[in-house]
N, CA, C and O atoms as CSV, one atom per row, in Angstrom:
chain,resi,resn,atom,element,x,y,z
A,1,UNK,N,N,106.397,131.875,68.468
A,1,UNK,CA,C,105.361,131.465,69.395
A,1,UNK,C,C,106.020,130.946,70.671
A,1,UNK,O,O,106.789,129.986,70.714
A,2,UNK,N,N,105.680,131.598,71.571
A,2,UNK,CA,C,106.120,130.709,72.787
A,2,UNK,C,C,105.394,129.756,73.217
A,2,UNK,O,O,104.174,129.599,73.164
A,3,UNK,N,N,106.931,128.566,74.025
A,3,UNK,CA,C,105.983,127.654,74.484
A,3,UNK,C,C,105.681,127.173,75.953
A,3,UNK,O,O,106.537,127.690,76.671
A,4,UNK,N,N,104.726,126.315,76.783
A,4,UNK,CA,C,103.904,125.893,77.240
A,4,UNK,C,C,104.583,124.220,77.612
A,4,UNK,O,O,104.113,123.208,77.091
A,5,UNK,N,N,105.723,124.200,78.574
A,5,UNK,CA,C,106.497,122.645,78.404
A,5,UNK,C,C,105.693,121.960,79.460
A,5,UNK,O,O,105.754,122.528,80.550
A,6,UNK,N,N,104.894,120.791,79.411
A,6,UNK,CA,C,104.716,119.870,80.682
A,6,UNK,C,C,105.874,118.779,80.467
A,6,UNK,O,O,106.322,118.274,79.438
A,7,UNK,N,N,106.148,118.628,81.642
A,7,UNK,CA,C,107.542,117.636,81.656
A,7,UNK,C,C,107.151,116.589,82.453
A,7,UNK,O,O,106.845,117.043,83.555
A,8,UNK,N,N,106.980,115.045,82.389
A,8,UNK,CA,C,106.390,114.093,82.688
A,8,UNK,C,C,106.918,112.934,82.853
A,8,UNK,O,O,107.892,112.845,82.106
A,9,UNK,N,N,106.711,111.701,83.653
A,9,UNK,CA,C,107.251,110.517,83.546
A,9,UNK,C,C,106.612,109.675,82.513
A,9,UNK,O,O,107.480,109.060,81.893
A,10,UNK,N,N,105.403,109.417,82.095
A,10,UNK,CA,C,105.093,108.890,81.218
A,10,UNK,C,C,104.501,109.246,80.012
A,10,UNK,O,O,104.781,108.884,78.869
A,11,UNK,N,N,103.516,110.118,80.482
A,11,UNK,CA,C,103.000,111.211,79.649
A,11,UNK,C,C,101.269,110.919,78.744
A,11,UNK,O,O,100.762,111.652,77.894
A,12,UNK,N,N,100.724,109.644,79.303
A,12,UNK,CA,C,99.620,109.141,79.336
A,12,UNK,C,C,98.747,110.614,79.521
A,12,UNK,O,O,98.261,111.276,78.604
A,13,UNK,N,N,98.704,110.886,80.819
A,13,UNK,CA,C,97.845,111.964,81.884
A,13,UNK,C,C,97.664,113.264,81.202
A,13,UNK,O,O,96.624,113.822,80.854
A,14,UNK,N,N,99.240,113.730,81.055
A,14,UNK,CA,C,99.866,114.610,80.582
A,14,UNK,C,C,99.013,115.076,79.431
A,14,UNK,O,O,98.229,116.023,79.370
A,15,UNK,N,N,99.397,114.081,78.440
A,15,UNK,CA,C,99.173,114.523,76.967
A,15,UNK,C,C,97.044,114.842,77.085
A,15,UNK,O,O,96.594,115.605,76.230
A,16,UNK,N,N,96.165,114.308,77.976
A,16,UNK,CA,C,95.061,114.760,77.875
A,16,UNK,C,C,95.422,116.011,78.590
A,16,UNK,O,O,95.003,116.856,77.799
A,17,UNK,N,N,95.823,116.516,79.371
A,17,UNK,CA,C,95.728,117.810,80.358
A,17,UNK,C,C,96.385,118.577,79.159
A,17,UNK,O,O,95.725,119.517,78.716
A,18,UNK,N,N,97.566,118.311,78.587
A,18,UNK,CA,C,97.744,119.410,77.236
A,18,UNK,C,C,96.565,119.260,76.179
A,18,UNK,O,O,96.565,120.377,75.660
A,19,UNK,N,N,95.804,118.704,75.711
A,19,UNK,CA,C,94.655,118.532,75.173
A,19,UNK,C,C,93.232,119.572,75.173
A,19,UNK,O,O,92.518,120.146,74.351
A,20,UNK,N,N,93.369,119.353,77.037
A,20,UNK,CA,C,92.476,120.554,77.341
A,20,UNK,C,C,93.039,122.042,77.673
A,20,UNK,O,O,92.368,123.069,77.574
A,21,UNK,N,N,94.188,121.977,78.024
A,21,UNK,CA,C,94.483,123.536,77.870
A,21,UNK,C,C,94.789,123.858,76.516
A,21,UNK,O,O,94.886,125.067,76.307
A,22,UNK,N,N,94.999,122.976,75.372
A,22,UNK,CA,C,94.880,123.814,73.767
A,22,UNK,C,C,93.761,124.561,73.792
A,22,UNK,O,O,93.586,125.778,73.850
A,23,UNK,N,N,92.938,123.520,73.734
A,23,UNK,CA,C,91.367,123.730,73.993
A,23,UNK,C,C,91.092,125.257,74.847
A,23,UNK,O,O,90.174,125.912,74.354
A,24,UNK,N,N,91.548,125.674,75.649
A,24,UNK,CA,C,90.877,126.817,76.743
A,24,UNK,C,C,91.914,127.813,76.493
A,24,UNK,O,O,91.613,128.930,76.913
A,25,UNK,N,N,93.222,127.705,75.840
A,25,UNK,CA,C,93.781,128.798,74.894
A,25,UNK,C,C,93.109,129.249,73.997
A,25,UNK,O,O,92.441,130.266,74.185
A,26,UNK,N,N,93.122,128.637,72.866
A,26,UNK,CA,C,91.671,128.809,71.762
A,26,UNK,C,C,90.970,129.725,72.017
A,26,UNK,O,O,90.955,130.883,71.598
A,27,UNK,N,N,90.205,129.053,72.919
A,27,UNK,CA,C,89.045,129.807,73.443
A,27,UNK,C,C,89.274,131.475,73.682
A,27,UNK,O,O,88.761,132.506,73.247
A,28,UNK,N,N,90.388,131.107,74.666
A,28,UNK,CA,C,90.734,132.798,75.490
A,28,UNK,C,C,91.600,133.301,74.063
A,28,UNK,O,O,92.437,134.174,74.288
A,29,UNK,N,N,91.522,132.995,73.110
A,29,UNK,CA,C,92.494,133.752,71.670
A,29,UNK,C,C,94.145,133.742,72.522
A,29,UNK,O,O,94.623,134.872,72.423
A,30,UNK,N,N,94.997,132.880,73.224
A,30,UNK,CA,C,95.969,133.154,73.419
A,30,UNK,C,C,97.038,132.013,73.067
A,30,UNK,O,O,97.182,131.041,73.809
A,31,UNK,N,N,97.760,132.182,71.925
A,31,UNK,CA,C,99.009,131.788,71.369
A,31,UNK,C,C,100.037,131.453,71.705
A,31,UNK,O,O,101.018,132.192,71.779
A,32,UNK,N,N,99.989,129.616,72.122
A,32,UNK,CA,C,101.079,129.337,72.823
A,32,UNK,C,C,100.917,127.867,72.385
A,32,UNK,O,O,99.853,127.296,72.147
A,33,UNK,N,N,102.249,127.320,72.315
A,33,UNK,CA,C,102.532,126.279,71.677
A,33,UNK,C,C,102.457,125.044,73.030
A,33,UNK,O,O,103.579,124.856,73.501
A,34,UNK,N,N,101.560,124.367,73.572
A,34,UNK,CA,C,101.768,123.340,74.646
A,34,UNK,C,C,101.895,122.244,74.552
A,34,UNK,O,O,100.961,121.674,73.988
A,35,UNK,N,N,102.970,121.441,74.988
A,35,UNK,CA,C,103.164,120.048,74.516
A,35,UNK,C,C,103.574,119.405,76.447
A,35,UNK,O,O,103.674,119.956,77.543
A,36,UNK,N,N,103.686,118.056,75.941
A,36,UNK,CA,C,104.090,117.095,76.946
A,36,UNK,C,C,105.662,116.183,76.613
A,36,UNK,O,O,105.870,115.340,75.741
A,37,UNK,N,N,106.367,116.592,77.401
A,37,UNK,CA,C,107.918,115.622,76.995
A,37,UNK,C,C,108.164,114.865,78.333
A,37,UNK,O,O,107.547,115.066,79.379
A,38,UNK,N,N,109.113,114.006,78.144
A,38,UNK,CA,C,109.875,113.366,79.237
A,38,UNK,C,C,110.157,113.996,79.949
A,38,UNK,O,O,110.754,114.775,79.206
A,39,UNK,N,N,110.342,114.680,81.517
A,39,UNK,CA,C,111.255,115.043,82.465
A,39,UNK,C,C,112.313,114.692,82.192
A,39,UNK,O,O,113.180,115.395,82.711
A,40,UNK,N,N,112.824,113.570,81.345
A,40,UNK,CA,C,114.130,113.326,81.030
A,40,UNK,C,C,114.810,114.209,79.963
A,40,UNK,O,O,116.011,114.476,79.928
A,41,UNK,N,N,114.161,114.490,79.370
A,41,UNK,CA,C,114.646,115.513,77.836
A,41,UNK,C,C,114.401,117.095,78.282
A,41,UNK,O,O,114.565,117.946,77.407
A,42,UNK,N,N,114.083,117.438,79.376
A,42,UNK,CA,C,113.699,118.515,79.753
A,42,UNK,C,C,115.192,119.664,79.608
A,42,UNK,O,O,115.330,120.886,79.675
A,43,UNK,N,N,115.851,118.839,79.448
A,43,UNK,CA,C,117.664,119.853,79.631
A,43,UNK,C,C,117.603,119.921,77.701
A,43,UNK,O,O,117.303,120.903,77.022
A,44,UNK,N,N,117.868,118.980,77.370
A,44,UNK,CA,C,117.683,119.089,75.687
A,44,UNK,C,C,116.709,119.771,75.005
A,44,UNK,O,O,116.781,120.145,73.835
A,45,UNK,N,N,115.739,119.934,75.814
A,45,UNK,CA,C,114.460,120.999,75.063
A,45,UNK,C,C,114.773,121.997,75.291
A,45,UNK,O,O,114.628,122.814,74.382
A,46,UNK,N,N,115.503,122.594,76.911
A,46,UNK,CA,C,115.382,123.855,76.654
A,46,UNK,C,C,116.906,124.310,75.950
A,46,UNK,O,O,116.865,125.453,75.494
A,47,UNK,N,N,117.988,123.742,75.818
A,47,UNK,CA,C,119.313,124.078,74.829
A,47,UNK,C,C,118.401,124.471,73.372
A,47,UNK,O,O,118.680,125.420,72.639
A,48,UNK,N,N,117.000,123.286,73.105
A,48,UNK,CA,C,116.812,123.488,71.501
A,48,UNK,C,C,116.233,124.756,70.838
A,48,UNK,O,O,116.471,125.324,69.772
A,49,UNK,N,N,114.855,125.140,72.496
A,49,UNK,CA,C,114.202,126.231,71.969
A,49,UNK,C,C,114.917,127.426,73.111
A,49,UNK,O,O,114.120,127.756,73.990
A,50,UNK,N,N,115.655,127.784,73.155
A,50,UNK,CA,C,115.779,128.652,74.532
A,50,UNK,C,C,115.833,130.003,74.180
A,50,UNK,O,O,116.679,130.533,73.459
A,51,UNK,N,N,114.770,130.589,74.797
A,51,UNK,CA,C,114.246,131.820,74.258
A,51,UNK,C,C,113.115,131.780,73.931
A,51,UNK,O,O,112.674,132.929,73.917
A,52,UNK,N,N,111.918,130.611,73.476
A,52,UNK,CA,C,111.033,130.527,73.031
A,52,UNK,C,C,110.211,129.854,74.753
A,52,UNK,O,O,109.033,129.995,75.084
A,53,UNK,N,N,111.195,129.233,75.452
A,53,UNK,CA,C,109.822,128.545,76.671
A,53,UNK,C,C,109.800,129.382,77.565
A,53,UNK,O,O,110.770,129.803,78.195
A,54,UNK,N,N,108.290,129.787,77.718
A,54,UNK,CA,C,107.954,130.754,78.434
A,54,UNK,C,C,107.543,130.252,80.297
A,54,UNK,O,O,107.633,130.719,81.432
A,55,UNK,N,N,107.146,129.206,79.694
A,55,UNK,CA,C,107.321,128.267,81.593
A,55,UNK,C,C,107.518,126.558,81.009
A,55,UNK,O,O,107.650,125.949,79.947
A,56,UNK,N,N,107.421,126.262,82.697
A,56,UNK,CA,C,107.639,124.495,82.616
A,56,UNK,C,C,107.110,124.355,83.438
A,56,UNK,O,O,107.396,125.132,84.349
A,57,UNK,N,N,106.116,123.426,83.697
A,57,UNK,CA,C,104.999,122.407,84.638
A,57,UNK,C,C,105.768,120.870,84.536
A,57,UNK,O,O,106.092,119.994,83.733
A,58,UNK,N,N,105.786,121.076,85.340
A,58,UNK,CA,C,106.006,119.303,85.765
A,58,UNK,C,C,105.062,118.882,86.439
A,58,UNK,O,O,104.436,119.569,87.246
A,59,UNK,N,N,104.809,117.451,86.129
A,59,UNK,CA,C,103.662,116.566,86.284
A,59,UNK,C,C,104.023,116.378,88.078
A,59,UNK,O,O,105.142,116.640,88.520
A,60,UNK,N,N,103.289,116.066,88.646
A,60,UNK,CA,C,102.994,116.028,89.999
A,60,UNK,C,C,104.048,114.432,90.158
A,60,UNK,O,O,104.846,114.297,91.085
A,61,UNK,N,N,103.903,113.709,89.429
A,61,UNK,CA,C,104.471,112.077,89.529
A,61,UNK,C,C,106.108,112.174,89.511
A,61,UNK,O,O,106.792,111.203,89.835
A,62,UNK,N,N,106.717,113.503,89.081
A,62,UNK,CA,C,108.057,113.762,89.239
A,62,UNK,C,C,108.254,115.356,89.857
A,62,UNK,O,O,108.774,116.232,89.166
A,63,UNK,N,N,107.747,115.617,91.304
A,63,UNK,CA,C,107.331,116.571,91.658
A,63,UNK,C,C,109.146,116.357,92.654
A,63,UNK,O,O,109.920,117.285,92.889
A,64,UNK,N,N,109.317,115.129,92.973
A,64,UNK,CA,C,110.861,115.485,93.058
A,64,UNK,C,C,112.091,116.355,92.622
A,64,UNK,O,O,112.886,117.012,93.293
A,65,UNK,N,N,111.982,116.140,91.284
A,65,UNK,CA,C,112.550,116.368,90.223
A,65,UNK,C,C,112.755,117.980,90.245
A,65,UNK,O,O,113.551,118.646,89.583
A,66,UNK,N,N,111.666,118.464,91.337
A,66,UNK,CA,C,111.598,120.311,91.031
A,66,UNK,C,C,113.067,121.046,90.987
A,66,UNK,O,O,113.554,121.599,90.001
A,67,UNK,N,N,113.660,120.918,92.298
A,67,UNK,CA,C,115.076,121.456,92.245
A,67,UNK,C,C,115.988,121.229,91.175
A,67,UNK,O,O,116.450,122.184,90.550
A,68,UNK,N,N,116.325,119.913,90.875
A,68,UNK,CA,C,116.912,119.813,89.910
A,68,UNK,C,C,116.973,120.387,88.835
A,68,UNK,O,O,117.994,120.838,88.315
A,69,UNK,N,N,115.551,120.425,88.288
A,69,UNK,CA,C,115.272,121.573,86.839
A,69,UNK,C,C,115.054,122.889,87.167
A,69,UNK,O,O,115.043,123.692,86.233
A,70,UNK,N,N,114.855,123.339,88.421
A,70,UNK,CA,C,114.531,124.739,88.735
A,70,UNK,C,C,116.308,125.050,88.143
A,70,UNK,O,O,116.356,126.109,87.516
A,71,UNK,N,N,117.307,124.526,88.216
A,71,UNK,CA,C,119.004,124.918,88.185
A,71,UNK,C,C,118.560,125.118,86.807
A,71,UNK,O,O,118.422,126.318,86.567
A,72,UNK,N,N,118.210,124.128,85.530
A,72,UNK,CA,C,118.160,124.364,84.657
A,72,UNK,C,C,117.122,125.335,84.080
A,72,UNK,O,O,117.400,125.739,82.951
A,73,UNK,N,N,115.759,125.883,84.726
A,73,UNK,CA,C,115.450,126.824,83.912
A,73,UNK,C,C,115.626,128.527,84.374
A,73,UNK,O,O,115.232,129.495,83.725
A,74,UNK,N,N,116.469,128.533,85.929
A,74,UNK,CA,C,116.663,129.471,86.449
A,74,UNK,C,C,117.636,130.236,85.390
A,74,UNK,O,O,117.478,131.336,84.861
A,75,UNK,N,N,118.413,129.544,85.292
A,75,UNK,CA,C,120.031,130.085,84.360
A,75,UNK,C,C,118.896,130.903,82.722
A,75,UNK,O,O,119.258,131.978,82.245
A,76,UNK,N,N,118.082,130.417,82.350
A,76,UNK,CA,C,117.048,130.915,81.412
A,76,UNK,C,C,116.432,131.741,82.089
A,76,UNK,O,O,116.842,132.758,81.530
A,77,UNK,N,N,115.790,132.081,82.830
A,77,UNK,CA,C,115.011,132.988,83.356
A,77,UNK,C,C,113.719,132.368,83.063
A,77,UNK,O,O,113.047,133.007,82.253
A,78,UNK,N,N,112.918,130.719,83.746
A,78,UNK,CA,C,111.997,130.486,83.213
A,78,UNK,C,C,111.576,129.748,84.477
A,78,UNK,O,O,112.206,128.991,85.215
A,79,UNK,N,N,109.757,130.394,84.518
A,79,UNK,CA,C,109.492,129.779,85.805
A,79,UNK,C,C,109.163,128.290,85.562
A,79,UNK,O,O,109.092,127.588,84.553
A,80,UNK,N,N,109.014,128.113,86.714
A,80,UNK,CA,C,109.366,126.515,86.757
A,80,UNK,C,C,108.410,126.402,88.418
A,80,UNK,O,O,108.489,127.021,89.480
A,81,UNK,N,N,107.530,125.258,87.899
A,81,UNK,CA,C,106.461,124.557,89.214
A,81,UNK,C,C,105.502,123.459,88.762
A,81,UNK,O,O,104.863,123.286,87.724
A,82,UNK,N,N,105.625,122.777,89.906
A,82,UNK,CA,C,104.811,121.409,90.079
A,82,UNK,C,C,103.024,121.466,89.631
A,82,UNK,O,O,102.206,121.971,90.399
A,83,UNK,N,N,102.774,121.082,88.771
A,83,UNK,CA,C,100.963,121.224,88.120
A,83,UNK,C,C,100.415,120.751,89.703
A,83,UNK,O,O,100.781,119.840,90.447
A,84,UNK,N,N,99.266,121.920,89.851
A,84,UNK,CA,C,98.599,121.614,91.061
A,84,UNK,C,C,97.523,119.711,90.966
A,84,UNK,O,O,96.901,119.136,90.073
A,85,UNK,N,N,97.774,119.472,92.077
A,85,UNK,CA,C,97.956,117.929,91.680
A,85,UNK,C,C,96.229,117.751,91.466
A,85,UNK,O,O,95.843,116.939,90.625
A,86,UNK,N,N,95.364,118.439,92.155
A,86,UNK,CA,C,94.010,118.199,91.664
A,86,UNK,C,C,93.579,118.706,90.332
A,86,UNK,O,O,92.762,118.312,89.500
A,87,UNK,N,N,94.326,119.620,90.402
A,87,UNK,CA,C,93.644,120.208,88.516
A,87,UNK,C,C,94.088,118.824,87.941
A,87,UNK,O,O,93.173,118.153,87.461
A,88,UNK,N,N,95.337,118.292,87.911
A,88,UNK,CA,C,96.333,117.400,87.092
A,88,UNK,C,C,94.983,116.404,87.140
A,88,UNK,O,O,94.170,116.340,86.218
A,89,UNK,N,N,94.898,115.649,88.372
A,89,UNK,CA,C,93.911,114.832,88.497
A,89,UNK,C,C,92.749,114.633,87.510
A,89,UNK,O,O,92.632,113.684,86.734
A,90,UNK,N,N,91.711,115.917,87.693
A,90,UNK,CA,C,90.983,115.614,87.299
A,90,UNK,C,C,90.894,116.928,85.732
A,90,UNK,O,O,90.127,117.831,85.398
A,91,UNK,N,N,92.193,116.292,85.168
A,91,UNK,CA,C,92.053,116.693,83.796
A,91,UNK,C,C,91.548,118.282,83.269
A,91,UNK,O,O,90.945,118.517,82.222
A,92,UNK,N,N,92.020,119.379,84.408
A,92,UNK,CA,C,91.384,120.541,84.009
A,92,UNK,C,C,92.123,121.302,83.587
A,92,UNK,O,O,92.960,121.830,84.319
A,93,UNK,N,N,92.045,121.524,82.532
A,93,UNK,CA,C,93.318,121.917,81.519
A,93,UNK,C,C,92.802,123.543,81.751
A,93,UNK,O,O,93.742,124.280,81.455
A,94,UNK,N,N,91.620,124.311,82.181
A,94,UNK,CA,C,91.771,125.702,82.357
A,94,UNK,C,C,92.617,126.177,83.594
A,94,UNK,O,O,93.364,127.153,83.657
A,95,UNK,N,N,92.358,125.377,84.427
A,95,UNK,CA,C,93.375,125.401,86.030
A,95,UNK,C,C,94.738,125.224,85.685
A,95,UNK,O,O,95.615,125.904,86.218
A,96,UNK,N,N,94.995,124.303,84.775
A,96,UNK,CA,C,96.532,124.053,84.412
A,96,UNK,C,C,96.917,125.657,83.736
A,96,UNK,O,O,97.635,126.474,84.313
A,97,UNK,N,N,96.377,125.835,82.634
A,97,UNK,CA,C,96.767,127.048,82.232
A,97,UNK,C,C,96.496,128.078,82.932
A,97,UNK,O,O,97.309,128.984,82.751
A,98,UNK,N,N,95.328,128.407,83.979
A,98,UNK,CA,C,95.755,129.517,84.620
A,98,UNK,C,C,97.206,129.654,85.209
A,98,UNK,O,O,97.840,130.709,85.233
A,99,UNK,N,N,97.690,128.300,85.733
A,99,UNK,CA,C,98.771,128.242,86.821
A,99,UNK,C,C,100.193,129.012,85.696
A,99,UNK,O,O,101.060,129.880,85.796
A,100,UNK,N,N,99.717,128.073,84.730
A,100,UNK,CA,C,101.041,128.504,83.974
A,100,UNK,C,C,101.211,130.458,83.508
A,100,UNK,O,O,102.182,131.208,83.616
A,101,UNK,N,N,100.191,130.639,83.137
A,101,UNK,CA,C,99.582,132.040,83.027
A,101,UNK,C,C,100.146,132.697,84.153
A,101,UNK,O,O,100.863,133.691,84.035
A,102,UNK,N,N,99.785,132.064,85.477
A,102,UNK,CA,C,100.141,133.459,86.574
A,102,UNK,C,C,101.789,133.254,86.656
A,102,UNK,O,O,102.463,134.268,86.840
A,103,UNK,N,N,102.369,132.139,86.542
A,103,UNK,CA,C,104.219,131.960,86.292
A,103,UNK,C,C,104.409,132.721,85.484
A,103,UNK,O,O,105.267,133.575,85.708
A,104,UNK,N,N,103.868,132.727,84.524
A,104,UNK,CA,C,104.486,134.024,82.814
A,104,UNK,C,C,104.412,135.537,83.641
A,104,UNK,O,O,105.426,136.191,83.885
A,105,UNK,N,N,103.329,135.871,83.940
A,105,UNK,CA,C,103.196,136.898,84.517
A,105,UNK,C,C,103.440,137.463,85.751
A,105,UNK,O,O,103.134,138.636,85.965
């Protein structure tokens, strides 16, 4: 199964916005494993599954952070971008997954 990484500073926000895109996978029948981790563990996740993450969203609150991990998921071949900060906002986990959707594709 591939997965679906949001990478986060705290992961409060996060973990509802992965909540609702389970939710609107489901729905659309599409098979993907989505979770919320630290921006800090983001180098250790992808050594653990590599081959299995199909993108990475980072939370808007470490939207700094982009370059840095773009080095680490480029060398993978994995897109990598900042969650559009109003979907993030207001919790719309189908907007989140479209975004990630059009990166896969």
């Amino acid at each position: 199964m591939k997965r679906i990484i949001l990478a986060c500073a705290a992961g409060m926000s996060t973990s509802m916005v992965v909540t609702r895109m389970e939710k609107e996978a489901a729905a659309r029948g599409l098979n993907y494993q989505i979770y919320a981790i630290p921006e800090q563990e983001l180098r250790e996740e992808l050594q653990n599954y590599a081959g299995e993450v199909a993108v990475v969203l980072l939370g808007p609150q470490v939207r700094f952070k982009l370059e840095e991990n773009r080095k680490l998921t480029d060398s993978q071949r994995i897109p990598i971008a900042v969650i559009d900060t109003l979907a993030y906002g207001t919790l719309n986990g189908a907007k989140v997954l479209d975004q990630a959707l059009t990166l896969i594709n």
